[in-house]
Z-matrix of the N, CA and C atoms (Angstrom, degrees):
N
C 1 1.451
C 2 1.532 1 111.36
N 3 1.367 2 100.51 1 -40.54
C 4 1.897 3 98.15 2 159.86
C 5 1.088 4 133.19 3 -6.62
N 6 1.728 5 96.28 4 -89.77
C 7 0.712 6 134.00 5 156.22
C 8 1.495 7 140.73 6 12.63
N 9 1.639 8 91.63 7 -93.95
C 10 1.773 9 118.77 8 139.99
C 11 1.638 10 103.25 9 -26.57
N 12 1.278 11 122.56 10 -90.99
C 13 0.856 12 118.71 11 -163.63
C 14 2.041 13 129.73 12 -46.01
N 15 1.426 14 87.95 13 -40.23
C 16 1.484 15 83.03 14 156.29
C 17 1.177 16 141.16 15 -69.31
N 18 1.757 17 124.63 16 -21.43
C 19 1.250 18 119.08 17 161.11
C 20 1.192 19 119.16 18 -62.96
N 21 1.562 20 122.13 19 -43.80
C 22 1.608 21 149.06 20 -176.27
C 23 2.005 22 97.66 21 -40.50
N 24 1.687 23 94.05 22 -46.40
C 25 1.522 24 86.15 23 -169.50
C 26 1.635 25 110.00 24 -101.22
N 27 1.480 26 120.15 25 14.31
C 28 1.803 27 131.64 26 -179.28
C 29 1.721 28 94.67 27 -107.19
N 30 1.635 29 112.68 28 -12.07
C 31 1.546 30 100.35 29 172.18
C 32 1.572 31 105.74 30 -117.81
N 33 1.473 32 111.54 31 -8.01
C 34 1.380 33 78.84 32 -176.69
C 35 2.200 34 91.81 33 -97.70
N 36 1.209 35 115.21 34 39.74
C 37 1.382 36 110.84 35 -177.91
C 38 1.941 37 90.91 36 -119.14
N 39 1.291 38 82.29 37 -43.64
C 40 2.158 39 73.42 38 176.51
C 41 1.564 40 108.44 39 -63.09
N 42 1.233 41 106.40 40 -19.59
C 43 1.830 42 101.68 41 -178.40
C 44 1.616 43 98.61 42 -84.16
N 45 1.208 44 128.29 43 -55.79
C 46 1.267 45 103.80 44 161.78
C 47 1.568 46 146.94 45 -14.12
N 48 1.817 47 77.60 46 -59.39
C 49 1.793 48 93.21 47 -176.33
C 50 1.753 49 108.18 48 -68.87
N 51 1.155 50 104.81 49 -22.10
C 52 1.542 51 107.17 50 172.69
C 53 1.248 52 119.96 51 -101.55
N 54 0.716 53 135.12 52 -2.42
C 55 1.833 54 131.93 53 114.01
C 56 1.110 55 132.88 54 -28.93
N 57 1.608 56 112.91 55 -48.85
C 58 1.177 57 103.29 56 -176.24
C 59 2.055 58 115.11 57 -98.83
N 60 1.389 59 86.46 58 0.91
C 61 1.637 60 88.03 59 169.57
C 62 1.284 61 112.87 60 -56.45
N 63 1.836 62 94.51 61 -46.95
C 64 1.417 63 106.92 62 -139.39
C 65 1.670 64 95.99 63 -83.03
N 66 1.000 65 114.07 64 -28.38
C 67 1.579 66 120.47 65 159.22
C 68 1.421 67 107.37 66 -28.12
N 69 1.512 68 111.78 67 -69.02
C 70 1.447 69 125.56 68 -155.39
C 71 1.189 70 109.66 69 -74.78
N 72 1.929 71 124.44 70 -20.02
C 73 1.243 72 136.17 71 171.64
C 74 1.650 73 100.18 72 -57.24
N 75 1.215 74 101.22 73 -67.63
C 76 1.241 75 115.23 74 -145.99
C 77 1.624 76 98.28 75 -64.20
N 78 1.638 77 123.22 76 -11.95
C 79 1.236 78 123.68 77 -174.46
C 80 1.996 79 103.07 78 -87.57
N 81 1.276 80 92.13 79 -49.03
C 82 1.552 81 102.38 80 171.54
C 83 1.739 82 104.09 81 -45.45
N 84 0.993 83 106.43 82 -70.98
C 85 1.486 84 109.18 83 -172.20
C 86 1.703 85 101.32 84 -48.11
N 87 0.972 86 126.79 85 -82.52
C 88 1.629 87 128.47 86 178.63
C 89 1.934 88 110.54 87 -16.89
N 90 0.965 89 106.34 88 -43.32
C 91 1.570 90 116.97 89 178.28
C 92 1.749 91 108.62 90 -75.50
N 93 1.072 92 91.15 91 -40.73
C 94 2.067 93 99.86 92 -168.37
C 95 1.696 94 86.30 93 -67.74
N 96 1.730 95 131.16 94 -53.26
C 97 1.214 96 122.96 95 -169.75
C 98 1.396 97 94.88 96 -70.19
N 99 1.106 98 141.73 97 -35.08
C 100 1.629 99 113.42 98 -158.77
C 101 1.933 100 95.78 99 -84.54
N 102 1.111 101 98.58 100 -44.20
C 103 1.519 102 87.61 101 178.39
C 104 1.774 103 121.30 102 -62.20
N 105 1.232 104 124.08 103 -23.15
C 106 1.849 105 125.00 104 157.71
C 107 1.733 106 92.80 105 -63.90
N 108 1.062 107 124.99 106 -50.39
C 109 1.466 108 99.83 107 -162.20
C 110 1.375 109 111.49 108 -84.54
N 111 1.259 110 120.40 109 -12.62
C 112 1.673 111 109.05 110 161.91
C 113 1.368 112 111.80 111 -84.69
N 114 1.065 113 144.07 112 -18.84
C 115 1.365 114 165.39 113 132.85
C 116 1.893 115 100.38 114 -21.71
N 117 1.165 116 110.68 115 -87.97
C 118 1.594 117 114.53 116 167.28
C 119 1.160 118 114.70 117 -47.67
N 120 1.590 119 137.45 118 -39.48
C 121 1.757 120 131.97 119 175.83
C 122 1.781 121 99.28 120 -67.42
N 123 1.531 122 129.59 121 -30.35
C 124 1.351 123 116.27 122 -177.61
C 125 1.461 124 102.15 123 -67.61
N 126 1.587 125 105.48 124 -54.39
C 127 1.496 126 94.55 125 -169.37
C 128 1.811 127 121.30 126 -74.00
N 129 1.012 128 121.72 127 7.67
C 130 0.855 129 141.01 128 173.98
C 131 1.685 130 122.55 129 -76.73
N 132 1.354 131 108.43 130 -43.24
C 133 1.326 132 138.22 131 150.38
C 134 1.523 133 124.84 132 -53.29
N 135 1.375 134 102.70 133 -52.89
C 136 1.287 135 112.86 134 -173.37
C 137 1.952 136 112.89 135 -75.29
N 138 1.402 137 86.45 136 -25.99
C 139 1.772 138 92.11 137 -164.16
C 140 1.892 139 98.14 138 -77.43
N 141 1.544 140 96.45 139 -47.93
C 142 1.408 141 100.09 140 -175.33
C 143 1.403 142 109.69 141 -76.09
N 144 1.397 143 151.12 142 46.08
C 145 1.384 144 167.18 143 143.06
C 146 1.332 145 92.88 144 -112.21
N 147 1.642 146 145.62 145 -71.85
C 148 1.358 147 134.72 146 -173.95
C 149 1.063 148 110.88 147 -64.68
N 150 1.342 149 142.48 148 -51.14
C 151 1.411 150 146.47 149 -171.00
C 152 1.324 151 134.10 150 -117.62
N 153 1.923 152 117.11 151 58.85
C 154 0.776 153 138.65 152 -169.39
C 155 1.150 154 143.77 153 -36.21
N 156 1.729 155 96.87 154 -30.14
C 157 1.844 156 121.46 155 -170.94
C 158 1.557 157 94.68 156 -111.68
N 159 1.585 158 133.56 157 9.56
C 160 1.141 159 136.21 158 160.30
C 161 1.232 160 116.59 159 -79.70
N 162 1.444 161 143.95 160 168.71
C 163 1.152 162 136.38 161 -179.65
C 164 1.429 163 88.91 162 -165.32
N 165 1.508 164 128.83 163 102.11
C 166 1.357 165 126.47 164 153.49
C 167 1.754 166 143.25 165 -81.25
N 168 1.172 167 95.72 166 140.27
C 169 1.747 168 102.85 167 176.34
C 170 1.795 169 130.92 168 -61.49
N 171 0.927 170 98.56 169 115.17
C 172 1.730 171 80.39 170 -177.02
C 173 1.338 172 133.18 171 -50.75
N 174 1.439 173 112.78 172 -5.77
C 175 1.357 174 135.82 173 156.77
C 176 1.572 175 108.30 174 -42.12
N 177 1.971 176 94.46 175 -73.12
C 178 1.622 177 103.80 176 -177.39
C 179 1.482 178 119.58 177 -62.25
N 180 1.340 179 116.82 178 -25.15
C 181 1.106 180 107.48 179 -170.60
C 182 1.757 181 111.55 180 -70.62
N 183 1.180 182 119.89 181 -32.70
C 184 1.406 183 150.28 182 -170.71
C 185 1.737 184 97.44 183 -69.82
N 186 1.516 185 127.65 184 -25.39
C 187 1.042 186 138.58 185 -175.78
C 188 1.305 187 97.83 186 -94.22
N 189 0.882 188 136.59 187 -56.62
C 190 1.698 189 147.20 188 -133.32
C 191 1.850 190 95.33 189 -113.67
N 192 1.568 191 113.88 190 -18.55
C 193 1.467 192 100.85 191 141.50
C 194 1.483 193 153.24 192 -50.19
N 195 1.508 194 89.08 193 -48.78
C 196 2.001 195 109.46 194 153.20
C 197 1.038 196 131.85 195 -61.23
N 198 1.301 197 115.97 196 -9.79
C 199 1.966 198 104.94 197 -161.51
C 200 1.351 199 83.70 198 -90.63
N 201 1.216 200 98.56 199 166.11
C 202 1.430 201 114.18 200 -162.26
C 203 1.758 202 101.87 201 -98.95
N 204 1.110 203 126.90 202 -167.81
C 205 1.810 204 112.56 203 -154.04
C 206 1.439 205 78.41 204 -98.55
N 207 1.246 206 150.62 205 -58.53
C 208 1.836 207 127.84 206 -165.26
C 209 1.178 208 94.65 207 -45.47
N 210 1.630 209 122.97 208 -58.13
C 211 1.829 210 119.33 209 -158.32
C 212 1.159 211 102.08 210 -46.46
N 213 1.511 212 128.80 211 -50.06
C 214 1.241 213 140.90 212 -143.75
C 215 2.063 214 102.54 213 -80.39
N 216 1.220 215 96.64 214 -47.67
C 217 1.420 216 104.89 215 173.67
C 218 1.352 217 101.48 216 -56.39
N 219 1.504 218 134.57 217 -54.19
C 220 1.470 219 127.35 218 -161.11
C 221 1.524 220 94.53 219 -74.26
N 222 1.273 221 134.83 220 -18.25
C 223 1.424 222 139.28 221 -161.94
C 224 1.901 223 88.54 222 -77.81
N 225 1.187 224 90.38 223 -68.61
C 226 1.750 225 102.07 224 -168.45
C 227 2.022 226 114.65 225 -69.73
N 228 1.122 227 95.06 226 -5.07
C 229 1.686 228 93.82 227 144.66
C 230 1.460 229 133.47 228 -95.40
N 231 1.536 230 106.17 229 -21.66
C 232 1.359 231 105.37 230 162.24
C 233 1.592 232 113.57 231 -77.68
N 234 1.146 233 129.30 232 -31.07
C 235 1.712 234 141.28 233 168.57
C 236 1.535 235 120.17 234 -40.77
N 237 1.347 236 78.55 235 -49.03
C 238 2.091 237 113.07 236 -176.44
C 239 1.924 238 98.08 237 -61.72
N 240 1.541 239 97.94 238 -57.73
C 241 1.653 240 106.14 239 -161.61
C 242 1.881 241 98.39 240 -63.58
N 243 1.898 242 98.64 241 -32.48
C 244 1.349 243 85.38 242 -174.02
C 245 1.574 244 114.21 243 -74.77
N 246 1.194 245 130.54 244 -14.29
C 247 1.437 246 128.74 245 -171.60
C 248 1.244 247 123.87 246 -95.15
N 249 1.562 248 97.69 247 -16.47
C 250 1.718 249 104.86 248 178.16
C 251 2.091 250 99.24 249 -108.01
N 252 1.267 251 109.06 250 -41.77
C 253 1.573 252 106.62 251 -177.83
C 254 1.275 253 114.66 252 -103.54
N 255 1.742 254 139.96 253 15.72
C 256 1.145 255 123.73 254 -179.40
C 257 1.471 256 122.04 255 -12.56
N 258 1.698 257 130.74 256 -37.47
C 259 1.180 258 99.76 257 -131.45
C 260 1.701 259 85.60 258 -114.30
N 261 1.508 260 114.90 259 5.48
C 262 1.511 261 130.04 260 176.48
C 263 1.836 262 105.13 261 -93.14
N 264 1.016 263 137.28 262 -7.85
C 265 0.926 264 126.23 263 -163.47
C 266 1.622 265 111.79 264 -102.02
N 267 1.686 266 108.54 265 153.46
C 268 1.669 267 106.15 266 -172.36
C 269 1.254 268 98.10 267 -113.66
N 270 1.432 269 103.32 268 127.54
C 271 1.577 270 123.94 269 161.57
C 272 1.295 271 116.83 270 -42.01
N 273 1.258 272 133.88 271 162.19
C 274 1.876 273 144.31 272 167.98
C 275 1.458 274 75.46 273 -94.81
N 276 1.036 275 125.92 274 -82.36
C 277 1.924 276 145.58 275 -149.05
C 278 1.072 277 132.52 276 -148.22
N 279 1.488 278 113.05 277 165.48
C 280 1.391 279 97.58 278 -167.79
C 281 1.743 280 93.14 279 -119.28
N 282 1.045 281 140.43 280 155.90
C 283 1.889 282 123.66 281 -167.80
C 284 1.371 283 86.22 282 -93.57
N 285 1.275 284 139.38 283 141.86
C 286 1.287 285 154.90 284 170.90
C 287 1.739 286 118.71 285 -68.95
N 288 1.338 287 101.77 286 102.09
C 289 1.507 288 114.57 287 178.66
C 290 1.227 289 111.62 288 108.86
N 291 1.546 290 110.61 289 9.80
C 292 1.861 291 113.22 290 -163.21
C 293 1.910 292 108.14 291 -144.80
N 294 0.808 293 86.57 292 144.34
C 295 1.836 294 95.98 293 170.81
C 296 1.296 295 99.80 294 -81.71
N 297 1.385 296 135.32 295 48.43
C 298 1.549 297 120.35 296 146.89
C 299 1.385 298 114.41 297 -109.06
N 300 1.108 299 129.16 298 -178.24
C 301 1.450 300 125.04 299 -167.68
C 302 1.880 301 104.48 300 -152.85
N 303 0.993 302 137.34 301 100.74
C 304 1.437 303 140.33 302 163.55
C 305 1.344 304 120.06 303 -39.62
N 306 1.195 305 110.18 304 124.40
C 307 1.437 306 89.82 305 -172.15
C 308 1.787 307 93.45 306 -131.78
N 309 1.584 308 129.06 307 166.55
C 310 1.672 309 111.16 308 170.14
C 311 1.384 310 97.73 309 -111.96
N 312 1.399 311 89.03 310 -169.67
C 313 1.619 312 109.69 311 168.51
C 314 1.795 313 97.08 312 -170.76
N 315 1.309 314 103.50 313 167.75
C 316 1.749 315 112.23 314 -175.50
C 317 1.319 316 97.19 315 55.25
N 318 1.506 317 95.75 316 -154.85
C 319 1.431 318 106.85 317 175.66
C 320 1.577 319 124.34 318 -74.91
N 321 1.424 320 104.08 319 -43.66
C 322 1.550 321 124.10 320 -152.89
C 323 1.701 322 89.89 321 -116.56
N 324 1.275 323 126.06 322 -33.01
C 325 1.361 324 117.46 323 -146.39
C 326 1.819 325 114.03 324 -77.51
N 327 1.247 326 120.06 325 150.96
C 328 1.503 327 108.38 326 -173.41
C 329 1.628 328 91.55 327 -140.15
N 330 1.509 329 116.13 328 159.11
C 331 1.399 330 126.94 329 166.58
C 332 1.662 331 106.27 330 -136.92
N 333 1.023 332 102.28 331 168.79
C 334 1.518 333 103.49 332 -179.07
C 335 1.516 334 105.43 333 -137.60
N 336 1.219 335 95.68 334 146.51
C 337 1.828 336 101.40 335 -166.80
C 338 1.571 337 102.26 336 -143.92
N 339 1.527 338 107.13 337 137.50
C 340 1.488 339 118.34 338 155.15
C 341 1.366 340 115.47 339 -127.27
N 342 1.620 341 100.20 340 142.26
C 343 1.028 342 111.62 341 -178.40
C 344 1.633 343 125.32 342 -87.42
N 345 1.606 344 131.30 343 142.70
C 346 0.964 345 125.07 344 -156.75
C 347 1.635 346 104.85 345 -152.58
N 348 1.320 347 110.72 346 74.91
C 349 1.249 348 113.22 347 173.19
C 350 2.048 349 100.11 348 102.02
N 351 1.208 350 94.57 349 -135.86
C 352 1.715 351 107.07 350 155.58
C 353 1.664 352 125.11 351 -64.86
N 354 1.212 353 109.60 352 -35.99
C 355 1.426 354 132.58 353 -165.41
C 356 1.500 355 115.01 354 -88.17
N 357 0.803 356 128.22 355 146.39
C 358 1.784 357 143.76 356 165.20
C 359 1.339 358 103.47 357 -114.23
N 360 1.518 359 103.79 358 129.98
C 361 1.227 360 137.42 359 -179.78
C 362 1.658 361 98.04 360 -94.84
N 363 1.406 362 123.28 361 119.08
C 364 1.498 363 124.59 362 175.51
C 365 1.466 364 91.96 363 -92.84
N 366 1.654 365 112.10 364 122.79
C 367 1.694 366 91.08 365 176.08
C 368 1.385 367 113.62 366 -120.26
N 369 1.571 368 106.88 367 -8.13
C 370 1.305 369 118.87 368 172.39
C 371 1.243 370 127.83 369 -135.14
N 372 1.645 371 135.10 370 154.94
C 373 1.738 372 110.43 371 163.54
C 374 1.114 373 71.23 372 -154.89
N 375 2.100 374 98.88 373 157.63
C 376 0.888 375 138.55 374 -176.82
C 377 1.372 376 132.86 375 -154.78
N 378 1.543 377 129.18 376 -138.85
C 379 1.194 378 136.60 377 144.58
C 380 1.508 379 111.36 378 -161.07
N 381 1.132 380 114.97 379 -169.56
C 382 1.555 381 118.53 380 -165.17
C 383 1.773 382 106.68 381 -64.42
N 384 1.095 383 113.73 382 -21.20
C 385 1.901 384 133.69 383 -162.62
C 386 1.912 385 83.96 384 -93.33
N 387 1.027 386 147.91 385 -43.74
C 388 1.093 387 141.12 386 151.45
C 389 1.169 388 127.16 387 -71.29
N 390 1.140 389 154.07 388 -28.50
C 391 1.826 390 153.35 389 -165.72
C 392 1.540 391 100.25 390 -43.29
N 393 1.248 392 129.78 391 -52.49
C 394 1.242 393 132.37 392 -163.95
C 395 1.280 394 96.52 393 -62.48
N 396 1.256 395 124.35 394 -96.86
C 397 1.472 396 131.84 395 164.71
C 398 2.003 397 113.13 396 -2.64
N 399 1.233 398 96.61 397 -76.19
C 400 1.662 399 98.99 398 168.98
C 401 1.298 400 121.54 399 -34.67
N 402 1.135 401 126.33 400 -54.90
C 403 1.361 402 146.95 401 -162.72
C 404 1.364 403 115.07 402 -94.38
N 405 1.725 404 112.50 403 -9.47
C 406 1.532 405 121.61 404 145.17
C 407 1.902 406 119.50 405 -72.03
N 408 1.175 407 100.49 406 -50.43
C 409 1.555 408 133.04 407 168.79
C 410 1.548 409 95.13 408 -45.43
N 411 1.027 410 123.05 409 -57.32
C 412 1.704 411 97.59 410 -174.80
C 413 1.180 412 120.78 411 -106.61
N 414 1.577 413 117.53 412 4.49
C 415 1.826 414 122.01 413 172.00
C 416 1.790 415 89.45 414 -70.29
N 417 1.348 416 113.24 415 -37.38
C 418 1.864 417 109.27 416 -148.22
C 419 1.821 418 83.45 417 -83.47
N 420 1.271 419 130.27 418 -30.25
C 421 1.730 420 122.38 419 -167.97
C 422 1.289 421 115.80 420 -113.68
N 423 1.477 422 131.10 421 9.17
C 424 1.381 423 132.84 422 -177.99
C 425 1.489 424 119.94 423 -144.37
């Protein structure tokens, strides 16, 4: 009967302890989102003062939080070329059945843009490890 009882009290102490992970998860995580979304409200700020006739998705912005500062630089020269040269620049693709258009940057990295009047709508960014996913993401919302 011991026994029993000693497992009874070695599991109900690991359930504890996983309790209190999951506490600490769930606190970590709460901080990691508020800091991407103040993270996304800067750049958000920053893009719409540089890139006026851009208009981003909270999708992209949420993307274009992570890239790391080269990605981000090669990102914001393609941004740059689109706001000052729209009408010089070469497409990757065009998405089939849709007014969006693929466009890259870096090596791997891709964004997707529709156009809307004067303005480009950024509605996605990515890279090659996302396209699939992305390109589900905007057949199901656009």
């Amino acid at each position: 009967m011991e026994q029993y009882f000693n497992e009874l009290e070695v599991k109900d102490n690991t359930i504890e302890n996983l309790l209190k992970d999951k506490a600490e998860w769930e606190a970590l995580k709460q901080s990691y989102t508020q800091t991407q979304d103040k993270v996304s409200q800067n750049l958000k700020k920053r893009f719409n003062a540089c890139y006026p006739s851009l208009i981003f998705s909270k999708r992209s912005l949420k993307s274009i939080s992570r890239l790391n500062e080269d990605v981000l630089l090669k990102l914001e020269q393609k941004l740059g070329q689109l706001q000052h040269r729209s009408d010089q620049l070469a497409y990757r693709d065009k998405i089939q059945g849709m007014d969006i258009i693929e466009m890259d940057f870096n090596q791997s990295g891709r964004f997707y843009i529709e156009k809307e009047g004067t303005s480009f709508h950024i509605v996605c960014v990515g890279d090659k490890n996302t396209q699939v996913e992305d390109l589900k993401f905007i057949k199901n919302h656009y």
